[in-house]
C-alpha positions as CSV (number, residue, x, y, z in Angstrom):
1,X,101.5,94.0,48.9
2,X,102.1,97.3,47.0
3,X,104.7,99.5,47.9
4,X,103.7,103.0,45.6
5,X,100.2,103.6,44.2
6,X,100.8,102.7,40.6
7,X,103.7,100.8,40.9
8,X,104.9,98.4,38.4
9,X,106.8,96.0,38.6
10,X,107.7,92.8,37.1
11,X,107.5,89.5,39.2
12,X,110.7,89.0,39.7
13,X,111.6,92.6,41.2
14,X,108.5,92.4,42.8
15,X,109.5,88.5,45.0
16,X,112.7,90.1,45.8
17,X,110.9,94.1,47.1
18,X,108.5,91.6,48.9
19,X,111.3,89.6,50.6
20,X,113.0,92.6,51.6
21,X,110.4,94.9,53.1
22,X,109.2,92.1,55.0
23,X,110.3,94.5,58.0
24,X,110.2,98.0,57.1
25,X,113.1,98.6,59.5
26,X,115.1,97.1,56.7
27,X,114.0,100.0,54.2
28,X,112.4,102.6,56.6
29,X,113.0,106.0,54.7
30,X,111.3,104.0,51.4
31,X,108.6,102.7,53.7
32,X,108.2,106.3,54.8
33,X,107.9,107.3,51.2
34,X,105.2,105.3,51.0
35,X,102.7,106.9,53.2
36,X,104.5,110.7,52.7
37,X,105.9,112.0,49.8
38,X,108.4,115.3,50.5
39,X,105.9,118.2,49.8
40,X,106.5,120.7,46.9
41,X,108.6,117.5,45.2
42,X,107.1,116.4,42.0
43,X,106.6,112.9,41.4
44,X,108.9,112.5,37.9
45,X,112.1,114.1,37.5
46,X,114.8,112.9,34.8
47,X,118.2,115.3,34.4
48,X,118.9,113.7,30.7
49,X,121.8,116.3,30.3
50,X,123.5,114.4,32.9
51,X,126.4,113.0,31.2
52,X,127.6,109.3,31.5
53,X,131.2,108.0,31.4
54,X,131.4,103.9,31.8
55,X,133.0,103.1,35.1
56,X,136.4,101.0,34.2
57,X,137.7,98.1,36.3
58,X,136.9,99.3,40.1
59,X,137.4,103.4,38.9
60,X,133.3,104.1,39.8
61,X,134.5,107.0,42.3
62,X,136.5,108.9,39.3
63,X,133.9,107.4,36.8
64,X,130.7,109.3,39.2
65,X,132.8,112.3,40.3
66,X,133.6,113.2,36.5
67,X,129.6,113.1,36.1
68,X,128.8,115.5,38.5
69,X,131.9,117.8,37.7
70,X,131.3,118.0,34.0
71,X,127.6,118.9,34.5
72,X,128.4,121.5,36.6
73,X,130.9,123.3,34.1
74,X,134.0,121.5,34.9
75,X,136.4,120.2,31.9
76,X,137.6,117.1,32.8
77,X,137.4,113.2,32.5
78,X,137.9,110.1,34.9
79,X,141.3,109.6,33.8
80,X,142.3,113.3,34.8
81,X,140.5,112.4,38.9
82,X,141.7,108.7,38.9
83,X,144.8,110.3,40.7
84,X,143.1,112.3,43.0
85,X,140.5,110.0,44.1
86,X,141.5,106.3,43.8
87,X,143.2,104.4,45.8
88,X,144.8,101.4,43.9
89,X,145.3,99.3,47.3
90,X,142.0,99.6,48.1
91,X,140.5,99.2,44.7
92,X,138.9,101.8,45.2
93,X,137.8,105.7,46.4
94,X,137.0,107.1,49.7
95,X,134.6,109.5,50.6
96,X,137.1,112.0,51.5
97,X,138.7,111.9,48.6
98,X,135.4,112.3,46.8
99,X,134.9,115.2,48.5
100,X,138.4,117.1,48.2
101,X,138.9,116.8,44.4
102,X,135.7,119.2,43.4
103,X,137.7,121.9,45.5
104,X,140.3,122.0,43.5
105,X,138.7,122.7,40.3
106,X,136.9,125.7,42.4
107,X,133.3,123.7,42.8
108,X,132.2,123.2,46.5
109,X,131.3,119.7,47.5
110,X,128.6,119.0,49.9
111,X,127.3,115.9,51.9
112,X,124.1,116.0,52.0
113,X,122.4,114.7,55.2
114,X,121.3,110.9,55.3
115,X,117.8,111.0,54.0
116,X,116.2,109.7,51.1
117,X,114.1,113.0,51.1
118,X,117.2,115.3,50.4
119,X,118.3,112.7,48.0
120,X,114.9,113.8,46.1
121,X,114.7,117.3,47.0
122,X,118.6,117.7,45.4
123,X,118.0,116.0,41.9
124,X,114.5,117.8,41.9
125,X,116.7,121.1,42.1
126,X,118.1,119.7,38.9
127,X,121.3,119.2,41.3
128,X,122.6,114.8,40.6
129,X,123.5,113.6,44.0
130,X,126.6,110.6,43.7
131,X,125.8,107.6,46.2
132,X,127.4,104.9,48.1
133,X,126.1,101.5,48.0
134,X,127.5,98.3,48.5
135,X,126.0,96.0,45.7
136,X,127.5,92.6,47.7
137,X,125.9,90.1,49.0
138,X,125.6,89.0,52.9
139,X,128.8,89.5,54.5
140,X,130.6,90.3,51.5
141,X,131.4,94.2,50.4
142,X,131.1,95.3,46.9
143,X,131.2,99.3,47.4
144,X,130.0,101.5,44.4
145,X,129.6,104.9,43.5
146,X,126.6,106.1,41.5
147,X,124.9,108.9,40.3
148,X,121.1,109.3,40.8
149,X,120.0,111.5,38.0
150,X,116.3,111.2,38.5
151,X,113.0,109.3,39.8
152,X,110.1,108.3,38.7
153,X,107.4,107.8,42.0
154,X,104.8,106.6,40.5
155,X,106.8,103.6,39.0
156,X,108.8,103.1,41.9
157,X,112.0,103.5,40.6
158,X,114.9,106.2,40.7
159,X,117.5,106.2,37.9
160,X,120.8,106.0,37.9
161,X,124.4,106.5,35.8
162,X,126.0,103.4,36.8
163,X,129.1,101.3,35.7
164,X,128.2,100.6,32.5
165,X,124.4,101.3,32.6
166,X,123.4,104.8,31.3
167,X,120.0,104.8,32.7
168,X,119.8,101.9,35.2
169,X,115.7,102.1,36.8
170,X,115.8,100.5,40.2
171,X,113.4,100.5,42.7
172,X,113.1,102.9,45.2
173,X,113.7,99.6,48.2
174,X,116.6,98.3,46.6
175,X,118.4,101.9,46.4
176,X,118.1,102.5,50.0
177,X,118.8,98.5,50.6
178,X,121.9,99.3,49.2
179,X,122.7,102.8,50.4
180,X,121.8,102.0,53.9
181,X,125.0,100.2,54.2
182,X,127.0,102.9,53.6
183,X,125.4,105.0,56.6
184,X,123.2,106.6,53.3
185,X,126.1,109.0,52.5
186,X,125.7,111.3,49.0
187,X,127.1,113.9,48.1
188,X,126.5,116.5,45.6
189,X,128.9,118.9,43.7
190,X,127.9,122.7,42.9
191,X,129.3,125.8,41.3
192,X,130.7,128.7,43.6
193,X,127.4,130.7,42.6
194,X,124.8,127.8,44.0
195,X,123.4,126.4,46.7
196,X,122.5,123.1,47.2
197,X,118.6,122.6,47.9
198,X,119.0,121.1,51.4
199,X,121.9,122.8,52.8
200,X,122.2,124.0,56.0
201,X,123.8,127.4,57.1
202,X,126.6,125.5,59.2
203,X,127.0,122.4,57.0
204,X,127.4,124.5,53.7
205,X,129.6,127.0,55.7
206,X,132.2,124.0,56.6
207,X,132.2,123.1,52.9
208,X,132.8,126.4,51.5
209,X,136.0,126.9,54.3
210,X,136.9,123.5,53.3
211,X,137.3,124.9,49.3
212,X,138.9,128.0,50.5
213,X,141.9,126.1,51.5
214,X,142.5,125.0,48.2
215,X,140.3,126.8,45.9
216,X,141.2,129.7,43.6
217,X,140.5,133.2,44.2
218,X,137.6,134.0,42.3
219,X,135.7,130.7,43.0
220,X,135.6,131.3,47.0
221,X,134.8,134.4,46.4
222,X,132.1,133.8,44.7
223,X,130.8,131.2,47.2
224,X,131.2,133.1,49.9
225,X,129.0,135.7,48.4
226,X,126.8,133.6,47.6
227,X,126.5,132.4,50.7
228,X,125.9,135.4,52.4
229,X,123.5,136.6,49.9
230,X,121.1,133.5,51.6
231,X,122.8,133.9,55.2
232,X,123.6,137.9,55.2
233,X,123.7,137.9,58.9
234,X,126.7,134.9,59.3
235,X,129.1,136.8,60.9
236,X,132.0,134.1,60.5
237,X,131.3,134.0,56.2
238,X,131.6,137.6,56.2
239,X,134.8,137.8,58.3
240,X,136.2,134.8,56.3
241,X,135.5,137.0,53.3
242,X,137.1,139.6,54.1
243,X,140.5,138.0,55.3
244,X,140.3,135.9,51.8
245,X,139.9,139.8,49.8
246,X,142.6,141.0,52.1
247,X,145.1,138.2,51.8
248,X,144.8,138.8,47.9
249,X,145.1,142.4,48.8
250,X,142.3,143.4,47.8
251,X,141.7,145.7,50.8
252,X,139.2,147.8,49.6
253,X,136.9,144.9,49.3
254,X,137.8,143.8,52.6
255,X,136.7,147.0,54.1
256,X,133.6,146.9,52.5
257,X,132.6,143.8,53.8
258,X,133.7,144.3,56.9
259,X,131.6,147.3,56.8
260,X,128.6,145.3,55.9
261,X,128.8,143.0,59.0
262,X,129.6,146.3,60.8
263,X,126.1,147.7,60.4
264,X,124.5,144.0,60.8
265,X,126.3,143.7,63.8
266,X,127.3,146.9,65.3
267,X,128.9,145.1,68.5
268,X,130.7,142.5,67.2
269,X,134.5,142.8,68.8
270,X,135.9,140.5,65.7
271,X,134.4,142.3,62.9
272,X,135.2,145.9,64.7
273,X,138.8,144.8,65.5
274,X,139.4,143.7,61.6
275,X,137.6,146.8,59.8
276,X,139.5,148.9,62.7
277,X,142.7,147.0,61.4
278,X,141.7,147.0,57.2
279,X,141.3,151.3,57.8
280,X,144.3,151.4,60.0
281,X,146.1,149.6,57.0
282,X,145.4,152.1,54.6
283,X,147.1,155.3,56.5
284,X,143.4,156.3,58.0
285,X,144.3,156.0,61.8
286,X,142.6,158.5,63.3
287,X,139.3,156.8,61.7
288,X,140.6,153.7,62.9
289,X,141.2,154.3,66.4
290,X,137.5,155.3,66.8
291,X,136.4,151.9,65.3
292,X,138.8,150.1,67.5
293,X,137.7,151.9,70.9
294,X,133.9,151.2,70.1
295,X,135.2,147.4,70.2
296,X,136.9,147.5,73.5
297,X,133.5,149.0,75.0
298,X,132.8,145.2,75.0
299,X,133.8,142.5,76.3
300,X,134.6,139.0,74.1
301,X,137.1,136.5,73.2
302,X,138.7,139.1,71.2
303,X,139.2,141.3,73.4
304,X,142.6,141.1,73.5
305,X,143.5,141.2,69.7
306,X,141.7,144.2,70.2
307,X,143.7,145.6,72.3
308,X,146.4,144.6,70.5
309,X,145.5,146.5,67.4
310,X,144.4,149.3,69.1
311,X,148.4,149.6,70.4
312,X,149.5,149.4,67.0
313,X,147.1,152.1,65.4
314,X,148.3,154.4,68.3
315,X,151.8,153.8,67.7
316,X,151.0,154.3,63.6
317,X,149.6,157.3,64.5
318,X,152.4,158.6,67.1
319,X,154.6,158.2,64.0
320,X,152.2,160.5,62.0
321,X,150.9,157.5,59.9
């Protein structure tokens, strides 16, 4: 039984793939692999500038975290996440806790959806995806963080920063044996001027409001640019955006987003009602009540914010603002 053309293996890996892909519904997204490999993927990848830090007594979560940070710009070490992400009761890290410490240091984290092809499709971006597995055996739990920082198809093997192992090869079947048990979640970690390979236009949305609650000024906006420069037409990025530049009081950038969205979507009551507001702001009322009526011509949820501002820019305006 061969699982990859050109796959080698020694015996004993090769007993224990054999006693586990007896039914493919035990490794079904490796079985898949088989038959289909993602197209435009290339069969080797290896991201040696991925950087390895030993995993110390149960700390894998800072230990994988601290890989994917540092190779995406980030100064820090698993000592300086151990508080942020471990859990000393539970000897060890959850997975949102994995995914709100990245925020902070203004990188956006992203869980990629549960599929060995976007596991391959990430690190072939040169992006290193962290996984969970649990390494126990039968009934007993043994959860672990690791990094995949690359693949090899035609040996059959992906390879991994793990505990103590700098380049641990395992096959592809015991990976997702592993993974499977944690539902396949991954995650991946990304500079404000990225995108992952396989995000989505909601999914990567949610994780770029996520950072904004706790990210710094420059790094959401920077994502949310970038995220518009893929999705121009996203109506709630742009508006998000702007409230982020106005809230920093940067109110000429607000405008001029809100401008943007204006000529993409010329009926939109939100975007109208905020640029009508963002003008209004800056003294130009008579400007602003012309935006605000072309809102009220239709008819939405925010309808009556609109109506709302469009009282307060008449009452500016009565007092010759």
């Amino acid at each position: 039984m061969t699982l990859y053309k050109g796959v080698r293996l020694t015996a004993g890996a090769f007993f224990l793939l054999a006693a586990l892909t007896g039914c493919a519904t035990m490794v079904p997204q490796t079985m898949d692999l088989r038959d289909a490999w993602p197209a435009g993927v290339p069969d080797r990848v290896e991201l040696g500038d991925v950087p390895f830090f030993p995993q110390q007594d149960y700390q894998c979560g800072p230990a994988a975290l601290a890989t994917t940070l540092v190779y995406s710009g980030v100064k820090v070490t698993p000592d300086d996440l151990v508080s942020q992400v471990y859990l000393p009761a539970r000897q060890g890290s959850l997975q949102v806790e994995m995914l709100a410490a990245p925020r902070r240091y203004g990188i956006v984290s992203y869980a990629i959806a549960p599929r060995l092809d976007d596991l391959l499709r990430e690190v072939a971006a040169g992006n290193p995806v962290i996984v969970l597995q649990d390494n126990g055996i039968g009934p007993l739990s043994k959860w672990h963080y690791a990094v995949v920082a690359g693949f090899d198809y035609p040996a059959g093997e992906l390879l991994l920063r793990s505990g103590e192992t700098l380049r641990l090869a395992i096959p592809f079947t015991i990976l997702e044996y592993t993974w499977k048990k944690g539902r396949y979640w991954a995650m991946v970690t990304l500079p404000p001027d990225r995108i992952p390979a396989t995000a989505t236009e909601s999914g990567y949305l949610e994780a770029i409001l996520a950072m904004a609650r706790v990210g710094n000024a420059g790094a959401v906006t920077m994502a949310y640019r970038t995220f518009l420069n893929r999705w121009p037409d996203n109506v709630t990025a742009s508006v998000a955006l702007a409230n982020k530049h106005y809230e920093w009081g940067a109110i000429k950038e607000a405008e001029a987003v809100l401008r943007q969205a204006a000529a993409r979507h010329p009926d939109s009551v939100l975007v109208l009602n905020n640029l009508a507001q963002t003008v209004s702001d800056q003294g130009r009322n008579d400007e602003a009540l012309a935006i605000i009526e072309r809102a009220l011509r239709t008819e939405s949820l925010f309808t009556a914010s609109a109506r709302e501002t469009r009282e307060l820019i008449l009452q500016r305006r009565a007092k010759g603002g």
